[in-house]
KEDOZA-57528 format. One line per field, with one value per residue (C-alpha): residue number from 1; residue in one letter; chain; z, x, y negated. Coordinates in pm, whole numbers, plus 50000, padded with zeros to 5 digits. Last residue first. Layout:
<rs>
num	c(NUM  ...) $
residu	c(a  ...) $
chaine	c(A  ...) $
z	c(Z  ...) $
x	c(X  ...) $
y	c(Y  ...) $
</rs>
This chain:
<rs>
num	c(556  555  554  553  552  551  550  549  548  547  546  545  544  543  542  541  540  539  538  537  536  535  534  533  532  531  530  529  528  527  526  525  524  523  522  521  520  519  518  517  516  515  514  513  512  511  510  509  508  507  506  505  504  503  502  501  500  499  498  497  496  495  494  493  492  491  490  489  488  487  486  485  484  483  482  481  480  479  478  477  476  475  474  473  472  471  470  469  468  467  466  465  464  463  462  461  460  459  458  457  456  455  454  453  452  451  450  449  448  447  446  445  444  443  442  441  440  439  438  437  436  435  434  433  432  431  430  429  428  427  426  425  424  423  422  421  420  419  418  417  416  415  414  413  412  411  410  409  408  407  406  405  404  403  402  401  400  399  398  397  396  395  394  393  392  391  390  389  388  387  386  385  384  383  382  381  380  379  378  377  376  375  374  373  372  371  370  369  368  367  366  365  364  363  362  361  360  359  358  357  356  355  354  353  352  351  350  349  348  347  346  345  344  343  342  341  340  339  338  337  336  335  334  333  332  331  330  329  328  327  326  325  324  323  322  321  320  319  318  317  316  315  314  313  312  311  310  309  308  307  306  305  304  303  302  301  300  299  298  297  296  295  294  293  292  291  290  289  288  287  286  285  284  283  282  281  280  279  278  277  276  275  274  273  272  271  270  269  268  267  266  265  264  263  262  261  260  259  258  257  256  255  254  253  252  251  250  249  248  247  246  245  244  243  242  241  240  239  238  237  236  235  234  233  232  231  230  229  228  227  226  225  224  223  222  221  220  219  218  217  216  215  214  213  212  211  210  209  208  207  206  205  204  203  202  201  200  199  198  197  196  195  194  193  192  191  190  189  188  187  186  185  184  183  182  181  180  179  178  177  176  175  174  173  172  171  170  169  168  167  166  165  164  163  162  161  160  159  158  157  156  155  154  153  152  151  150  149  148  147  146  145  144  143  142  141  140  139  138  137  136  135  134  133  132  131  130  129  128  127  126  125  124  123  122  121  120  119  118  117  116  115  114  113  112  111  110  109  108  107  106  105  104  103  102  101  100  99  98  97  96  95  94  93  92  91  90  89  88  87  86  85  84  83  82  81  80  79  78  77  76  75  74  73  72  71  70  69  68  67  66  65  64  63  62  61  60  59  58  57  56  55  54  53  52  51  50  49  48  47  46  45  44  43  42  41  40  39  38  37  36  35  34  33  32  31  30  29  28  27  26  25  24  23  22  21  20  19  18  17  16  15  14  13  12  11  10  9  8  7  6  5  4  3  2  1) $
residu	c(x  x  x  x  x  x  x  x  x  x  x  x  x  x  x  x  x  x  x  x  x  x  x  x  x  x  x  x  x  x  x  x  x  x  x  x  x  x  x  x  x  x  x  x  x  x  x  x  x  x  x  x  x  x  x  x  x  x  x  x  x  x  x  x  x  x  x  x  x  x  x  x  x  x  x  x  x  x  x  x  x  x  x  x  x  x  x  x  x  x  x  x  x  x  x  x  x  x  x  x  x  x  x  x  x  x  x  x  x  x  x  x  x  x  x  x  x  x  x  x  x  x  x  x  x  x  x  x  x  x  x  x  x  x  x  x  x  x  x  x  x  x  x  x  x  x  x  x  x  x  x  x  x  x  x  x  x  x  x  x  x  x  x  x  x  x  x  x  x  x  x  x  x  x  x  x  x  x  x  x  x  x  x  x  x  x  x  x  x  x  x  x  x  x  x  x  x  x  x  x  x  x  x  x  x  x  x  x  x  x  x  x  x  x  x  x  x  x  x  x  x  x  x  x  x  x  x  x  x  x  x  x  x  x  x  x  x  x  x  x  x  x  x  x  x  x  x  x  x  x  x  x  x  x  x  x  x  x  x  x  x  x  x  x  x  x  x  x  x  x  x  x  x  x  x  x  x  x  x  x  x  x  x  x  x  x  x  x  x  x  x  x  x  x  x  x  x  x  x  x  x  x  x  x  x  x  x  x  x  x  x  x  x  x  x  x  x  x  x  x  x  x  x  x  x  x  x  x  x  x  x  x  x  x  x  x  x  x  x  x  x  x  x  x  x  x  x  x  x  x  x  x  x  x  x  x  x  x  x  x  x  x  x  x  x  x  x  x  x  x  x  x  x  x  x  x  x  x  x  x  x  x  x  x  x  x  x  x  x  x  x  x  x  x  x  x  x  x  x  x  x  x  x  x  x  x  x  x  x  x  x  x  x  x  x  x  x  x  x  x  x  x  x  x  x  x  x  x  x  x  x  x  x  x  x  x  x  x  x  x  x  x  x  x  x  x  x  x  x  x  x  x  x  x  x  x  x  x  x  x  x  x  x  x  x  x  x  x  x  x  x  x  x  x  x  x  x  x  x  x  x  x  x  x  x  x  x  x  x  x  x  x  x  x  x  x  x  x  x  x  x  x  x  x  x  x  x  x  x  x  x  x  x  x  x  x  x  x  x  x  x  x  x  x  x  x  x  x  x  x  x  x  x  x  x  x  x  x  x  x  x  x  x  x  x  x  x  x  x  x  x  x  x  x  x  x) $
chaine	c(A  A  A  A  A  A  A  A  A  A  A  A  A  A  A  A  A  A  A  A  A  A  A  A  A  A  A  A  A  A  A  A  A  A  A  A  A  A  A  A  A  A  A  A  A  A  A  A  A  A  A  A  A  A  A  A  A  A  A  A  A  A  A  A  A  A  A  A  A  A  A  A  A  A  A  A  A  A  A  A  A  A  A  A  A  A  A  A  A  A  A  A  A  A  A  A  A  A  A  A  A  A  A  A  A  A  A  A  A  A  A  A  A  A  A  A  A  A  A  A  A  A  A  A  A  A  A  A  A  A  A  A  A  A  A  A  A  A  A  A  A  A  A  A  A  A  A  A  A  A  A  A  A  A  A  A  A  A  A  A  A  A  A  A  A  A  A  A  A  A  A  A  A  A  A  A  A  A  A  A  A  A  A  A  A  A  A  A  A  A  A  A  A  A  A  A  A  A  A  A  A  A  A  A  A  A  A  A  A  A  A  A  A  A  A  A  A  A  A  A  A  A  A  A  A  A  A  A  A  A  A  A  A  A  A  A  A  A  A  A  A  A  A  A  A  A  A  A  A  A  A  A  A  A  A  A  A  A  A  A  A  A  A  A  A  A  A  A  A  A  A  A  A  A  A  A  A  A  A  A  A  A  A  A  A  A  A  A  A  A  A  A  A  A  A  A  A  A  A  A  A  A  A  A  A  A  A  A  A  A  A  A  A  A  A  A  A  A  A  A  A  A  A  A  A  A  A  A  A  A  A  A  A  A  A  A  A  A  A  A  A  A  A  A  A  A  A  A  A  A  A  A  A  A  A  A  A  A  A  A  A  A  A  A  A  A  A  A  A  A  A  A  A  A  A  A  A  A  A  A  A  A  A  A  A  A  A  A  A  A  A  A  A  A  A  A  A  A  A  A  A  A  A  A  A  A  A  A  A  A  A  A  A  A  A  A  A  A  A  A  A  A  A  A  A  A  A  A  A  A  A  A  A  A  A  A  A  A  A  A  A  A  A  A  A  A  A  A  A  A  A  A  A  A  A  A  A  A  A  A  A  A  A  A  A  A  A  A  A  A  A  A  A  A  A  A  A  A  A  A  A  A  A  A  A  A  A  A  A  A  A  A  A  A  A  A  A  A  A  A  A  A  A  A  A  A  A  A  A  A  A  A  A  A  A  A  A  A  A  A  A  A  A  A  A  A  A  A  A  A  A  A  A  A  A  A  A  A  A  A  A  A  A  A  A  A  A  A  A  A  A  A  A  A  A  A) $
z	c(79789  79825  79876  79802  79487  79362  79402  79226  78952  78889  78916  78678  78431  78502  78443  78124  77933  77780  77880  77781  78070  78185  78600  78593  78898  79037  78975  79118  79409  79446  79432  79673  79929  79860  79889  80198  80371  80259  80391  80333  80159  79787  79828  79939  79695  79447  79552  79577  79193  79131  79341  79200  78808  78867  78922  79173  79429  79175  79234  79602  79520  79207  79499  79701  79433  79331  79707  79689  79384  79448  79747  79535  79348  79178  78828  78670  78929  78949  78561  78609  78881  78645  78347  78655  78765  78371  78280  78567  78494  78171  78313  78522  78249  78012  78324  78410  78680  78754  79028  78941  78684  78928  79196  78979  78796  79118  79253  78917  78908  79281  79232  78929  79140  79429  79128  78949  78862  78474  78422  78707  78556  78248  78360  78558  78247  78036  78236  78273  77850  77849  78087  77946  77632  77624  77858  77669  77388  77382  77406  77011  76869  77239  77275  76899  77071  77396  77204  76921  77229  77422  77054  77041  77398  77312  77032  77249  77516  77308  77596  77457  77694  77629  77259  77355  77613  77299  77040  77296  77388  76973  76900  77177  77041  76704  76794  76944  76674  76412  76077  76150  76066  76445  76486  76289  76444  76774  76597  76431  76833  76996  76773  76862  77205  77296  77658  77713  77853  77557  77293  77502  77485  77091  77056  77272  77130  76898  77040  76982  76637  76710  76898  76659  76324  76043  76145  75935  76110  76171  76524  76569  76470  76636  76929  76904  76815  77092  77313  77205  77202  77598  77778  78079  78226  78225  77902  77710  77900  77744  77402  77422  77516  77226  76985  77159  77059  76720  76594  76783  76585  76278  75940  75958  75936  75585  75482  75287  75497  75497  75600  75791  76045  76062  76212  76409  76567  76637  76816  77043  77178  77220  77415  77647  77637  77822  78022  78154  78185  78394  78665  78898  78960  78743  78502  78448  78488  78116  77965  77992  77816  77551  77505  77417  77222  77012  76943  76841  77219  77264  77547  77773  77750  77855  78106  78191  78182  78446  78708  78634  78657  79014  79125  78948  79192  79090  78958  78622  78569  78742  78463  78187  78321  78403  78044  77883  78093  77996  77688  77716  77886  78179  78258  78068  78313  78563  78369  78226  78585  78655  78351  78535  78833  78752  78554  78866  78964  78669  78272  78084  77802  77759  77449  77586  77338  77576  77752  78104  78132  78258  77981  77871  78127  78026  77690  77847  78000  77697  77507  77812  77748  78037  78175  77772  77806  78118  77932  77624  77858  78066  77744  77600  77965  77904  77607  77720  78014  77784  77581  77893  77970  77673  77656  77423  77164  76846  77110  77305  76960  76834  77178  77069  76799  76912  77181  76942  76699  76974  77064  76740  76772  77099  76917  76654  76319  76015  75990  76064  75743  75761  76067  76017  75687  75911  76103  75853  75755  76119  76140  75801  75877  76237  76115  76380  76327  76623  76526  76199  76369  76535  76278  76055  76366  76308  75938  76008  76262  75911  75758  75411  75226  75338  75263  75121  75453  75638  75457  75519  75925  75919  75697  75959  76259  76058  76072  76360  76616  76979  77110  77174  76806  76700  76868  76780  76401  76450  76561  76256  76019  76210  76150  75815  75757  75915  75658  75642  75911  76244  76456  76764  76995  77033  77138  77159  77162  76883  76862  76575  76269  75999  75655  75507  75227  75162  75254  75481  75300  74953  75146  75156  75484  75567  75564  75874  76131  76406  76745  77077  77236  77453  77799  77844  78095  78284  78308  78450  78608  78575  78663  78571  78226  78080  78292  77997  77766  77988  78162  77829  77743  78117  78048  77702  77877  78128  77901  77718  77973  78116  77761  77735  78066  77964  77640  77844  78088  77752  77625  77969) $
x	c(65063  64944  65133  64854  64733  65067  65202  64871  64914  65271  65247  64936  65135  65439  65195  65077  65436  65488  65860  65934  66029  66475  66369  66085  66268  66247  65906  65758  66005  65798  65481  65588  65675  65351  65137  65282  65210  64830  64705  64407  64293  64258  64589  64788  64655  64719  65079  65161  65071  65296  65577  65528  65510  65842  66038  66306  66078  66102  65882  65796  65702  65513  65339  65245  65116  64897  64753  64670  64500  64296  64130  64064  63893  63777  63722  64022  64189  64221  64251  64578  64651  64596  64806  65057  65136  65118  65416  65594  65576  65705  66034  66034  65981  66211  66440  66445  66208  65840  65696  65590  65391  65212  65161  65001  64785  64636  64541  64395  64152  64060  64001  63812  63560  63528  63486  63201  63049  63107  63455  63595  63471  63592  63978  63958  63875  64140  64404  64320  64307  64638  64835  64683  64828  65156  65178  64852  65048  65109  64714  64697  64339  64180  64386  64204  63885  63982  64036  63772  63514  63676  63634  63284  63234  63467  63214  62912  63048  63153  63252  63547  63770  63593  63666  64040  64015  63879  64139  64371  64216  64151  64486  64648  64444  64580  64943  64882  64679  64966  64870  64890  64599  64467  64775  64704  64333  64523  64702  64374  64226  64519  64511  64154  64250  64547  64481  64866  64854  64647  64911  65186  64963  64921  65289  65367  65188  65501  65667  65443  65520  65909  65771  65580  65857  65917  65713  65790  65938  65630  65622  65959  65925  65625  65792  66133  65968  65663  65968  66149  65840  65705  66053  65913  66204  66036  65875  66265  66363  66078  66139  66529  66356  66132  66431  66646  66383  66318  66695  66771  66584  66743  66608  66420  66690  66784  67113  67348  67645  67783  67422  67299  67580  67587  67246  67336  67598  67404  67111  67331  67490  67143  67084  67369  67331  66987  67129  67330  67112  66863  67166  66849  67005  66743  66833  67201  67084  66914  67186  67480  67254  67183  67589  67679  67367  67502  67813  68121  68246  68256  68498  68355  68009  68015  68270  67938  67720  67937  67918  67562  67491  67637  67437  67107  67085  66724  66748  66673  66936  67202  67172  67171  67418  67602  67563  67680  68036  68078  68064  68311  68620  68753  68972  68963  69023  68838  68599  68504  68452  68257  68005  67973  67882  67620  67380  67236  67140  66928  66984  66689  66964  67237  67192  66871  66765  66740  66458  66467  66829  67115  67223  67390  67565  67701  67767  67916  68189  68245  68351  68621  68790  68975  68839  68924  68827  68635  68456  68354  68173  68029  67854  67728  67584  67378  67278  67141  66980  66801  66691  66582  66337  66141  65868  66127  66081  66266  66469  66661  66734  66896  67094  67221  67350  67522  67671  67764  67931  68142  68240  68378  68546  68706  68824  69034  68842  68918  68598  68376  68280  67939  67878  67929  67702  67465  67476  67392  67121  66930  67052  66887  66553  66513  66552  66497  66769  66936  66884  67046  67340  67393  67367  67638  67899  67854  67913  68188  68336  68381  68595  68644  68519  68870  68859  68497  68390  68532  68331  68044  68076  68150  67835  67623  67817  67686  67335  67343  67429  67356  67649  67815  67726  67906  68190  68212  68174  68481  68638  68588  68675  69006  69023  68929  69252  69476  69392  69398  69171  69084  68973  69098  68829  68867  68647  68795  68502  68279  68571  68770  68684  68759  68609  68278  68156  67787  67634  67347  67281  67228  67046  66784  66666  66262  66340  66600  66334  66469  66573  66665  66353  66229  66163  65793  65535  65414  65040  64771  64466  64478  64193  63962  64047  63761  63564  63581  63335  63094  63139  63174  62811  62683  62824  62671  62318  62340  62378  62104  61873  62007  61918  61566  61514  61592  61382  61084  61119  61192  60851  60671) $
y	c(25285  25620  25947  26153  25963  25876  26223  26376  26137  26255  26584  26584  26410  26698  26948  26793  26846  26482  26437  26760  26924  26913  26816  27044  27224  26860  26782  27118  27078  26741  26883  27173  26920  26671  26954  27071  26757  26709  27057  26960  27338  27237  27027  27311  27534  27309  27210  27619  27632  27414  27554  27904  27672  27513  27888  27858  28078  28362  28670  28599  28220  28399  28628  28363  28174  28448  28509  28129  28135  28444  28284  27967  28104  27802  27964  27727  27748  28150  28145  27957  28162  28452  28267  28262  28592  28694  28420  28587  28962  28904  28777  29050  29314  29210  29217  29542  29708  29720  29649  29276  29402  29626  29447  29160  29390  29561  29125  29106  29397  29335  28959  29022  29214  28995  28704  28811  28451  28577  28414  28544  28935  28859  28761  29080  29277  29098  29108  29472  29501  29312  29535  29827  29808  29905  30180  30328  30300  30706  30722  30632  30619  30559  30217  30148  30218  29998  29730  29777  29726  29414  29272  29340  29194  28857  28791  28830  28642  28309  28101  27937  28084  28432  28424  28345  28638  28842  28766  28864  29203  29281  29191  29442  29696  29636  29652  29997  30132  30015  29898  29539  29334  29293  29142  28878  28797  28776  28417  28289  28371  28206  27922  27843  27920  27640  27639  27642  28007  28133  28014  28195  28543  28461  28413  28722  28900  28937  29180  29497  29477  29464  29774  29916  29887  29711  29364  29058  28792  28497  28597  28537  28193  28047  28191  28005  27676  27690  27728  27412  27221  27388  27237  27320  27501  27822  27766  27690  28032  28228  28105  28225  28591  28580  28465  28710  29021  28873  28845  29242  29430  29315  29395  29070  28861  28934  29054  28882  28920  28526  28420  28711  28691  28316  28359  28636  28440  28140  28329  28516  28149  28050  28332  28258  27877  27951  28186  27896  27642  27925  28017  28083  28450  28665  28425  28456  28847  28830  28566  28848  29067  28815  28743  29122  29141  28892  29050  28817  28776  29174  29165  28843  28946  29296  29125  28917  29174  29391  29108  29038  29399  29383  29068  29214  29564  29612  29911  29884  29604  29816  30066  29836  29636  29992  30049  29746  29744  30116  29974  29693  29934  29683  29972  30287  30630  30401  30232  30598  30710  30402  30515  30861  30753  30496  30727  30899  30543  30420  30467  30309  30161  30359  30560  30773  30993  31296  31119  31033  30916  31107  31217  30835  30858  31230  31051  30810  31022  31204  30900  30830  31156  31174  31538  31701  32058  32088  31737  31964  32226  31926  31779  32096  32127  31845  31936  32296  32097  31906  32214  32388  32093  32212  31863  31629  31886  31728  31512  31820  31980  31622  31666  32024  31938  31611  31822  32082  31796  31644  32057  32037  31719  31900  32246  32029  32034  32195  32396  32088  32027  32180  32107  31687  31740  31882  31580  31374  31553  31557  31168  31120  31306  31126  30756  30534  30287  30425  30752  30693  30488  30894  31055  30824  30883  31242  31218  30957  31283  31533  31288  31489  31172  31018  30625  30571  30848  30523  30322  30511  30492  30131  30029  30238  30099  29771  29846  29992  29713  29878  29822  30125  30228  29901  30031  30330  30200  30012  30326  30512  30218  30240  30620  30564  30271  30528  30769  31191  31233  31439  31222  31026  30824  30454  30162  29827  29541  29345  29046  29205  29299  29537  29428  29562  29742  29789  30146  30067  29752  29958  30201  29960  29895  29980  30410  30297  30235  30063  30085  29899  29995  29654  29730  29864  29797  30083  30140  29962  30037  30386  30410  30105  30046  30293  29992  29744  29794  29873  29551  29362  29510  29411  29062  29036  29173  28941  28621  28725  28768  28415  28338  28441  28305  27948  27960  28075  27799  27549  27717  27645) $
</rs>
């Protein structure tokens, strides 16, 4: 009777845990899931020294051409001037900074470094610097030709446009401070990518969300300046986010080809060479970014760290090593941009995706020491997305109590900042429907997970997409795992839709086929498994299990 009682007790227990997680959870059930984010390609400023910021540098060559006359007293300023353009155009702020200020070094009466200086601010996320530089720009723009003045109206009235991102008059008013200054100089190719740039959904765009109202105006820089590299970067950008990956592959690789000594330059280029199946070769691509940074922080001093960009390659570098199965190289590249210090939220944000990697190999102690950091960081956002992993390790390991509490500070650190919300959904879904297979609840789970797979693979840009894949299968992984089998087939259809050349859609196709009898199919999508896993560590356990399940339905 006592081991009866004992056995009720904790199938009481057991239900109350579940109903807690329940409760936990269901805040998550509309919306579902928000939208997930492409990386920002920004930085706070107030974490370099302004020692950095305002080191010397030599002129270079091999970051692109950019060009845009100023009013100046020195040749060698005007040059500086332009180099910073085209650091600007390429996202590298630290060093349009350094480019900017030497050129005020050389004639501290150039009114247009000033302007160039507010706008590297922004990029490096520092509002109250860009706001002063710019003043500066005003305040010496009394010599100016008419045009350079209306360059400092329109970056006026922009920085108005951002401060209350909500007045839609203001964005008008700096969009119309573009077209004023473009009736009075129609081939100035700067101007045209500005009014790209414009077209985005915040005023601060700089070229990266732009979609198909953007396209016009960077092709009408291309044509005034042919083969132009930023224009190039844009429409990648641009054709990236909607979809049309053949034409931003074209554009990413003369992005590529013109700025050969910026890493971002090659790392775009690499994001499409996926999207295409040309994995070998995006793989050299971000490799290729990685080198050059590196020997850009050793003969420049300047610590990696300090560089949105390192961490963001190094995560998307990791995620091409997993896709080919070569699990060592990408444990290597993840391991080591989540040990960069975080400066900012979305570098922050980044690095789940060690944990979230960790979790997809089964590895959960880790996962939970490696949640557990994030939990530390001061960020809301960041934190709520510690508390979900830490809990789906907790839940792997069958510790419901554990993985209830930390469903709880999830969602009540995702109630602290509501901006996130984009960010964290994703993983606090994931998490719901993962609890609910777990728990014998599996119509329920199926729902949740079925919503988050439509909705990661909806959305656009490659971050995204490649994202979207490595969640479509840790949820057919779960769908095995909890014999839903139901769930696991719809999942491998949609990672065969995603990206048929992916090893793991054909993998996961095997299983399904085997678990149903269907003895011929499984052999065919076992064996496309194996050869898309072609370049795996020899030791990667899906390629054993290949094997054995090849021997055992092929037979003798």
């Amino acid at each position: 009777m006592r081991h009866i009682r004992q056995g009720i007790q904790r199938q009481r227990r057991l239900r109350a845990w579940s109903l807690s997680l329940a409760l936990a959870l269901v805040l998550l059930l509309s919306p579902l899931l928000g939208h997930a984010q492409e990386h920002d390609h920004s930085q706070p400023a107030g974490s370099i020294p302004p020692e950095i910021l305002e080191r010397p540098l030599p002129l270079r060559t091999g970051i692109g051409a950019s060009h845009e006359s100023v009013t100046t007293i020195s040749p060698e300023a005007q040059r500086y001037f332009d180099q910073g353009l085209s650091y600007l155009h390429s996202y590298v702020w630290i060093e349009a900074a350094r480019s900017f200020n030497q050129a005020l070094r050389l004639d501290p009466n150039l009114a247009m470094a000033y302007l160039g200086l507010s706008y590297a601010y922004s990029g490096l996320g520092a509002a109250a610097a860009a706001k002063a530089a710019l003043e500066k720009a005003e305040a010496g723009a009394g010599n100016l030709t008419e045009l350079e003045r209306q360059r400092i109206s329109i970056r006026a009235a922009q920085l108005e446009a951002i401060a209350k991102p909500a007045d839609s008059s203001l964005r008008t008013r700096y969009i119309q401070a573009i077209e004023r200054a473009l009736s009075l100089s129609p081939n100035d190719v700067e101007l045209w990518l500005l009014r790209g740039n414009a077209e985005e959904p915040s005023p601060a765009g700089w070229g990266q969300r732009g979609t198909e109202g953007s396209l016009e105006y960077y092709e009408k820089a291309l044509a005034i300046s042919p083969d132009n590299f930023a224009a190039h970067h844009y429409l990648t950008h641009s054709l990236e986010n909607i979809g049309r990956i053949q034409d931003a592959l074209a554009h990413g690789e003369a992005f590529a080809r013109l700025a050969p000594m910026v890493a971002h330059a090659q790392h775009m280029w690499g994001h499409d060479l996926r999207r295409v199946g040309r994995i070998d070769d995006a793989i050299k691509q971000f490799e290729k970014a990685c080198e050059l940074e590196v020997a850009y922080y050793k003969s420049e001093n300047i610590p990696a760290e300090y560089d949105w960009h390192h961490q963001h390659n190094l995560d998307l570098l990791s995620g091409a090593y997993q896709y080919i199965g070569r699990i060592k190289s990408a444990e290597q590249m993840s391991k080591e941009s989540f040990a960069f210090p975080a400066l900012q939220e979305n570098v922050a944000l980044d690095k789940r995706g060690w944990p979230f990697f960790l979790l997809s190999r089964g590895r959960n102690q880790e996962a939970l020491d490696a949640g557990r950091v994030l939990i530390d960081e001061r960020w809301p956002s960041v934190r709520a997305i510690g508390h979900a992993m830490t809990s789906q390790a907790l839940m792997a390991m069958g510790r419901l109590p554990e993985a209830s509490s930390e469903a709880k500070a999830a969602i009540a650190e995702a109630q602290a900042e509501p901006a996130a919300e984009p960010y964290i959904s994703p993983y606090l879904a994931l998490l719901q429907g993962e609890f609910f297979l777990r728990t014998g609840q599996q119509d329920k789970g199926r729902v949740i997970l079925k919503a988050v797979e439509g909705k990661v693979r909806a959305e656009p840009g490659p971050d995204a997409w490649s994202q979207a894949l490595f969640v479509l299968e840790m949820i057919g992984q779960l769908a095995v795992e909890s014999a839903d089998w139901e769930l696991a087939e719809y999942t491998a259809g949609q990672m065969n839709q995603h990206d048929p050349a992916y090893a793991g859609s054909h993998f996961l196709l095997a299983l399904v086929a085997e678990h149903k009898g269907d003895i011929p199919s499984s052999i065919r999508e076992f064996k496309l498994a194996q050869q898309a896993w072609k370049e795996a560590d020899p030791d990667l356990p899906e390629m054993t299990q290949v094997k054995s399940k090849l021997a055992a339905l092929e037979g003798p």
